[in-house]
N, C-alpha and C positions, 0 to 999 in steps of 0.2 A: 396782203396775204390774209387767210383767215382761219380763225381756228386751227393752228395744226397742231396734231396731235402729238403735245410736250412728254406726256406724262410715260410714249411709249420708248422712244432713241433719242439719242443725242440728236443734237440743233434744234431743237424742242422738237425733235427727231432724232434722225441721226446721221448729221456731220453729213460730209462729201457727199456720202450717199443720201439726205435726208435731208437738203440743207435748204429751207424754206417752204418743205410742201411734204413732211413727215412723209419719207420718201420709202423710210425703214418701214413704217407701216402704214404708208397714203393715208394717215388718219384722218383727212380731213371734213369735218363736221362743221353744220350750220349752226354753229355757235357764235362767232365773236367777231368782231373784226380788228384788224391788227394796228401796227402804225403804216403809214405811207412806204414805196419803196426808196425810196429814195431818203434816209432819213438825217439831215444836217444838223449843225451848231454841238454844242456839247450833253445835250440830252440823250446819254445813249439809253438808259432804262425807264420804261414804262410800264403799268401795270393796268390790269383792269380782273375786278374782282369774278370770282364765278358764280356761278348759282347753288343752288344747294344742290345739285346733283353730281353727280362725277365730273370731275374737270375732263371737259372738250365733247360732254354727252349732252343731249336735249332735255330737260327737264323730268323727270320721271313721270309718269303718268299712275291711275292705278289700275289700271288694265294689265294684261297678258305681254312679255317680250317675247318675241320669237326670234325664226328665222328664215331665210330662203335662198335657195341655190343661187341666184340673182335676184340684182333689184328691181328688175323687171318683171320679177315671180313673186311679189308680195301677196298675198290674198286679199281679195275686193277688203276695203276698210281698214288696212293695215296701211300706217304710214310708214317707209323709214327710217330709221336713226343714225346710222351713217349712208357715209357719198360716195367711199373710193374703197371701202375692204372687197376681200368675197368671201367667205357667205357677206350678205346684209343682213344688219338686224332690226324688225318690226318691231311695231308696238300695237297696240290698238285699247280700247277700251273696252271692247266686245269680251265676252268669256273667251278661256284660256282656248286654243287651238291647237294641232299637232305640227313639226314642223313635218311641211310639205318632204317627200321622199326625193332623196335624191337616184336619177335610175343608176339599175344594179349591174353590174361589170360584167364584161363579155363572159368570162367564167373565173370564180374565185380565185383567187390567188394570194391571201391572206388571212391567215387568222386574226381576227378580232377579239380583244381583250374580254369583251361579254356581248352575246346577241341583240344589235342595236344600238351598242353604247357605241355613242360619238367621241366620248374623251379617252374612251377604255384603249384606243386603237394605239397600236403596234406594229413595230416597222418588220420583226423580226417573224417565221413561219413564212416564209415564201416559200409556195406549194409551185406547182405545177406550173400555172399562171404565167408566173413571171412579171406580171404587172401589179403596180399597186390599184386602189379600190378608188373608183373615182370621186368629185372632191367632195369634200364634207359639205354636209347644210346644216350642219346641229346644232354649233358652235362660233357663235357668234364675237367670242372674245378670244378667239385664237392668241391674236395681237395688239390687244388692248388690256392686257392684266396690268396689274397693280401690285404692292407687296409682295408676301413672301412667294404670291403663285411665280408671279412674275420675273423675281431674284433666283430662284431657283433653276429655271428656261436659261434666262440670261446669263448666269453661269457657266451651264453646261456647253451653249454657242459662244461664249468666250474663249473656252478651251481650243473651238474648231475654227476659229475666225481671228483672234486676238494673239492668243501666246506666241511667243517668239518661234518656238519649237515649230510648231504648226507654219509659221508662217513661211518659213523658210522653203516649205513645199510649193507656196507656191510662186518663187523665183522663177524657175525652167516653163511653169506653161505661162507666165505673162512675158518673161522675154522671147519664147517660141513666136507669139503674136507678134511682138515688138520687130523682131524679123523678117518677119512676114511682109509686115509692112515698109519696112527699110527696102524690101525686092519689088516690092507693089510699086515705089517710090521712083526705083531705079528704071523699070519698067517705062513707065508714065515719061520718065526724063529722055529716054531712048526712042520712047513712043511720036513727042514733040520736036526730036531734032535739034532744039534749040540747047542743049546742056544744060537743061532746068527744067522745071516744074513749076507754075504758076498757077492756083487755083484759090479757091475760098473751101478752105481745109475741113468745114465745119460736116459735112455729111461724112466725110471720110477719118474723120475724128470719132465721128458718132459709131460708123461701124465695126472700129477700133476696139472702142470702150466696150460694142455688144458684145464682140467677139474675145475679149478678154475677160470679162467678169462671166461670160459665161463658160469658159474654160476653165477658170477655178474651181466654179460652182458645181459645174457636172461634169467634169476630167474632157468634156469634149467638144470639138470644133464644127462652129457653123458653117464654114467657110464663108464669111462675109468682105475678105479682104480679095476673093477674086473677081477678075473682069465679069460673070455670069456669077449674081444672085440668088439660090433656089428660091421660087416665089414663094414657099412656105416659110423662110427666112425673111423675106422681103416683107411681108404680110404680118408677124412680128416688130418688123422696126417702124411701121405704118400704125401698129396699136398703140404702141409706145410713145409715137410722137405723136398722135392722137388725143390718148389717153393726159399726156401733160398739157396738150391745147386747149380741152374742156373743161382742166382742173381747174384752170386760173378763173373763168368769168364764175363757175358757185361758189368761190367764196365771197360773192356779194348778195349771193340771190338764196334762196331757202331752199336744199335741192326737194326737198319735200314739194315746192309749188313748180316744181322746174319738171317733177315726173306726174305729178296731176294735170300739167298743160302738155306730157308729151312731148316737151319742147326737145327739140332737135339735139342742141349741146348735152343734154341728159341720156337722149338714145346712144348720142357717139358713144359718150363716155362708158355707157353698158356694155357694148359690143366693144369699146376698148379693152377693157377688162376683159370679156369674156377671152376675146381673142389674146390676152395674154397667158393668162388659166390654163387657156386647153394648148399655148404652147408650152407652158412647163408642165402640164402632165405627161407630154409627149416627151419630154427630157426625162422628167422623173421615172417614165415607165423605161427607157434607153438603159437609165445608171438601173434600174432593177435583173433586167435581162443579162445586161452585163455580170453584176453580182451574182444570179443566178449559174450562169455558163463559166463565171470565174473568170470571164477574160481580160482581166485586169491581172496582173502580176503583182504577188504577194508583198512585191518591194516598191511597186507601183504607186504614188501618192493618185489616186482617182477623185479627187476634187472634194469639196467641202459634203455635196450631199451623200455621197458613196459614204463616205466617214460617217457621218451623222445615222444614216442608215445602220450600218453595220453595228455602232455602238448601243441601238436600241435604248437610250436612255430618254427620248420625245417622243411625245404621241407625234402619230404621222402629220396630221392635219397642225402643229406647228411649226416640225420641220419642213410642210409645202411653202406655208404663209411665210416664214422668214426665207427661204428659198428663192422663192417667188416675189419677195419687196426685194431682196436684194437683186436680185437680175434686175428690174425694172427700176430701180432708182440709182445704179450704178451706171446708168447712160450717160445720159447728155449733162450732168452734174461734171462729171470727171470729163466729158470730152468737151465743153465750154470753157473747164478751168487751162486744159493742154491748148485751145488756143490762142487765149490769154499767154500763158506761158512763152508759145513760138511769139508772141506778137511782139512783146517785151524784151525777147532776147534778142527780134530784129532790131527793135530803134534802140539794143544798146549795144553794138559790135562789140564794145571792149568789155565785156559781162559776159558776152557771148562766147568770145574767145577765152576768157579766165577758168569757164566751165568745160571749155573742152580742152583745154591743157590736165586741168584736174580727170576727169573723166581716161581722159587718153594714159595718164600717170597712173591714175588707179586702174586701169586695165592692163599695163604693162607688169605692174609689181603683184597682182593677183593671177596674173598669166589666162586671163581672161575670164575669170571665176567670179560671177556676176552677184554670189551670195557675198562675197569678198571687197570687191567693188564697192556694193550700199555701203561698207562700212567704215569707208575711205573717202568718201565723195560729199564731203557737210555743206560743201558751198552750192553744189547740187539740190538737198533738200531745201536749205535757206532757201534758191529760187523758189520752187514752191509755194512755201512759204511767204513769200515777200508778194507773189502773185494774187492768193487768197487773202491777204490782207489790202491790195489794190480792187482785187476785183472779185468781191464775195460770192459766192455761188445763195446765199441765203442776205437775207435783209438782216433777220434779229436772228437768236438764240432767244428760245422759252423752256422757262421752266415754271413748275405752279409749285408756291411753296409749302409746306406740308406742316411747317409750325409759322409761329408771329417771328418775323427778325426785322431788325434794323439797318437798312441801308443810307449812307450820308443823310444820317438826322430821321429819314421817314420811317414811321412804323410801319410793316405790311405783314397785315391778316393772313393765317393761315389763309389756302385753296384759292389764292390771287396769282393771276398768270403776270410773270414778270421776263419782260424782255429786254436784251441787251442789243442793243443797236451796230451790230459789227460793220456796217459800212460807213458808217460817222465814228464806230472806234477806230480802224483801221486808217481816216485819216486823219486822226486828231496831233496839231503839231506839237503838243505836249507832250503828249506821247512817243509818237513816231515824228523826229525832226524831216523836216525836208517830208512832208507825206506823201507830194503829189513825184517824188523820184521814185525811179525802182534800182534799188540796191539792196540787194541779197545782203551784201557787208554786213548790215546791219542787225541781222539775227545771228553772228557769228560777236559779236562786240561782248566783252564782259558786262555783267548785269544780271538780274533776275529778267525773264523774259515769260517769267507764269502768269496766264491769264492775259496775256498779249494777242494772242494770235487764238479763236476759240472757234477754228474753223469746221472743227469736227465736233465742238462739242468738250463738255469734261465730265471725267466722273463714270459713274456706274450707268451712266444713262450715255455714254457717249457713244459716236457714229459706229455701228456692230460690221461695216464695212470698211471701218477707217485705213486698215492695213492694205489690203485690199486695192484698193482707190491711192493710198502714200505710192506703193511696190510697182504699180501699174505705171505711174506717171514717170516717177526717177528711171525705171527700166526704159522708158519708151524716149524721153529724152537721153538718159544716157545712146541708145540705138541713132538717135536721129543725130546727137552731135560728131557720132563717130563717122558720119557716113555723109553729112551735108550741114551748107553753111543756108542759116535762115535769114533771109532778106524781107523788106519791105522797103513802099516807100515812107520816108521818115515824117513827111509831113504832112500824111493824114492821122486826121484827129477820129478816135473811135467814142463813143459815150456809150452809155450803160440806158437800156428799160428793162423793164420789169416782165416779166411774161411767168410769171408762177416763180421762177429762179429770175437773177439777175443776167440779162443776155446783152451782147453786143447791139447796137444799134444800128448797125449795117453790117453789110458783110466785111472779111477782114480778108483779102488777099495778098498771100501772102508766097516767098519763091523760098523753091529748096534747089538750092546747086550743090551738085556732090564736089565732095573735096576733090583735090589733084591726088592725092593719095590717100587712100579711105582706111581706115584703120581696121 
């Protein structure tokens, strides 16, 4: 891994959604390189000091910073400074320049806080329009603050992402999806003849997780879970897994020499981006219309960006950037971990069965009240839990430390990025007895269990998607236990590579046979 940018979400990201490729804000920069993925024996934490510049930034120059719509749009002589935000931010040595214009919107449809100003903008004054202003190039540290700018943002998307209150909203559109696909499921099974389902789950996993993360985000549905894909959707999930194929080879190379040679893996990744961009301007402009015409009902929860809108408390051009990392890091994160998860509860029937007695029990005594259910169903979470700690979505956790502290005997220096190795913690036998079993049991056991499991991250900097990604996976398996039993066969062995995230090393096929009576 390299460089990912600690200082912005949990997992030196953020968690589920950010979990080895600062996922919260793709931060990733030609700065550093990390430890191996694979990392063994009991050294889980490593350090390596930074430069005097901002942690996860290129060294300052004393030139001009700018910026530009894409990184492909830098002005001759302008290098760079990051690989995966958008806007990019240049630098150069050259006298100061202006940042390049970004073009102006079919026809206005919002007031701006002052003539020009990029930070001044405001969600609220929806004219005529209807659409927001297309996307910023001013503003190069959308997602990359620091201190109080920083605490201040992260707050405010706490309240709409984090709190309990809020969260509850959105129960009804993750398990609507979760449904959906429970009929997709049945379909397929009806389809085969054979009273199952046999497949390698991992794409239909993946358009699971689009189509859920982004029915929180923007109250509305891709339809990604039907037989016929619209290819504008389809062209989305092609950026995305795109966009994570390129990530991984510049974190060894300097993308600075990677877009002066032109090189190919550099273009994708532009046009990955781009092609993510103009698909959530096209959502964003959807939830504006919508708020506009009012056709959300006032008792309505319309998803995380409608809220954030309407509250007017973020400049626009943050609530895209966190918008927009969250849709694109809440993919293949959360659908790798779900089939981890089925894979586990295949080779262990009587796990399997424990959870859907619980599950079926709490569905009976809450009379099918799925806000009710989460609150009743612990040996459900535990799986999770026991899964991310078998099979991390991320190598380390990073954070860079902000004063001098002492870890087991070592000093470390203020602005040293320090990483915690969770795939050597998760199976350390000190730790976790028996490490190579999966038994949920064991996050139900009396004990302190803080700082055990540090899958999303902890603290104020933890994954801003974590609820999110938790609510997703317990609904989807609560839906899959009630309705089918997950099989494989027991004696293939799967291992773990690295590919940006930690991913399966072959495919996992895996069977869904519906129950004799489906609950």
């Amino acid at each position: 891994m390299g460089c990912i940018r600690p200082d912005a979400m949990g997992m030196g990201g953020s968690g589920l959604f950010t979990q080895g490729r600062a996922l919260g804000g793709f931060g990733v920069k030609p700065c550093c390189l990390l430890t191996p993925p694979v990392v063994a024996g009991r050294s889980w934490v490593s350090t390596r000091a930074s430069t005097s510049s901002a942690p996860g930034t290129r060294p300052r120059s004393s030139g001009r910073r700018g910026c530009c719509p894409s990184a492909s749009a830098c002005p001759p002589g302008w290098l760079t400074a990051t690989t995966a935000t958008s806007p990019t931010a240049c630098s150069s040595s050259e006298p100061p320049k202006p940042c390049p214009a970004a073009p102006p919107p079919p026809e206005p449809s919002l007031e701006l806080g002052a003539a020009g100003s990029c930070r001044g903008r405001r969600v609220l004054g929806v004219s005529d329009g209807g659409s927001p202003p297309p996307r910023a190039a001013c503003d190069p540290t959308v997602s990359r603050r620091t201190g109080e700018a920083w605490r201040s943002d992260r707050l405010t998307l706490n309240k709409e992402v984090l709190s309990p209150r809020v969260v509850e909203g959105f129960v009804p559109l993750l398990s609507e999806v979760g449904e959906d696909f429970v009929r997709r499921a049945r379909a397929q099974v009806q389809k085969s003849g054979r009273e199952r389902w046999t497949a390698d789950f991992s794409h239909e996993l993946f358009r699971f997780a689009l189509e859920s993360v982004c029915h929180v985000l923007y109250g509305e549905r891709l339809g990604l879970l039907q037989d016929f894909v619209d290819p504008e959707a389809q062209r989305f999930i092609d950026a995305v897994t795109l966009m994570f194929h390129t990530t991984s080879p510049m974190l060894y190379l300097p993308p600075a020499l990677l877009r002066g040679l032109n090189a190919r893996t550099w273009r994708d990744h532009v046009h990955a981006w781009d092609a993510i961009f103009t698909q959530a301007d096209k959502c964003i402009q959807n939830v504006y219309r919508d708020l506009r015409l009012q056709r959300k009902g006032s008792r309505e929860y319309g998803g995380i960006l409608s809220s954030l809108l309407l509250q007017d408390k973020l400049p626009l051009d943050d609530i895209k950037a966190s918008v927009t990392e969250m849709m694109a890091g809440g993919v293949d994160t959360t659908s790798v971990t779900l089939q981890w998860a089925m894979f586990e509860l295949a080779r262990s029937p009587g796990t399997q069965e424990q959870l859907r007695a619980e599950v079926l029990a709490a569905k009976h005594e809450a009379a099918g009240d799925r806000v009710k259910m989460l609150k009743s169903t612990p040996l459900l979470k535990a799986a999770i839990k026991e899964t991310l700690r078998l099979h991390p979505v991320a190598v380390t956790l990073q954070r860079y430390t902000v004063q001098e502290v002492v870890l087991q005997d070592y000093r470390i220096p203020p602005k040293t990025l320090v990483q915690v190795g969770l795939y050597a913690m998760g199976r350390d036998p000190e730790v976790f007895p028996k490490p190579e079993q999966f038994s949920p049991e064991r996050w139900l056991l009396p004990g302190s269990k803080h700082f055990k499991g540090l899958s999303f991250g902890f603290g104020p900097r933890q994954c801003l998607g974590r609820r999110i990604a938790e609510l997703e996976m317990q609904l989807f398996l609560m839906h899959i236990l009630e309705n089918f039993k997950i099989e494989t066969k027991r004696a293939v062995e799967v291992g773990t590579k690295f590919d940006l995230i930690l991913l399966p090393d072959k495919p996992i096929y895996l069977t869904l046979r519906p129950l004799q009576r489906p609950a």
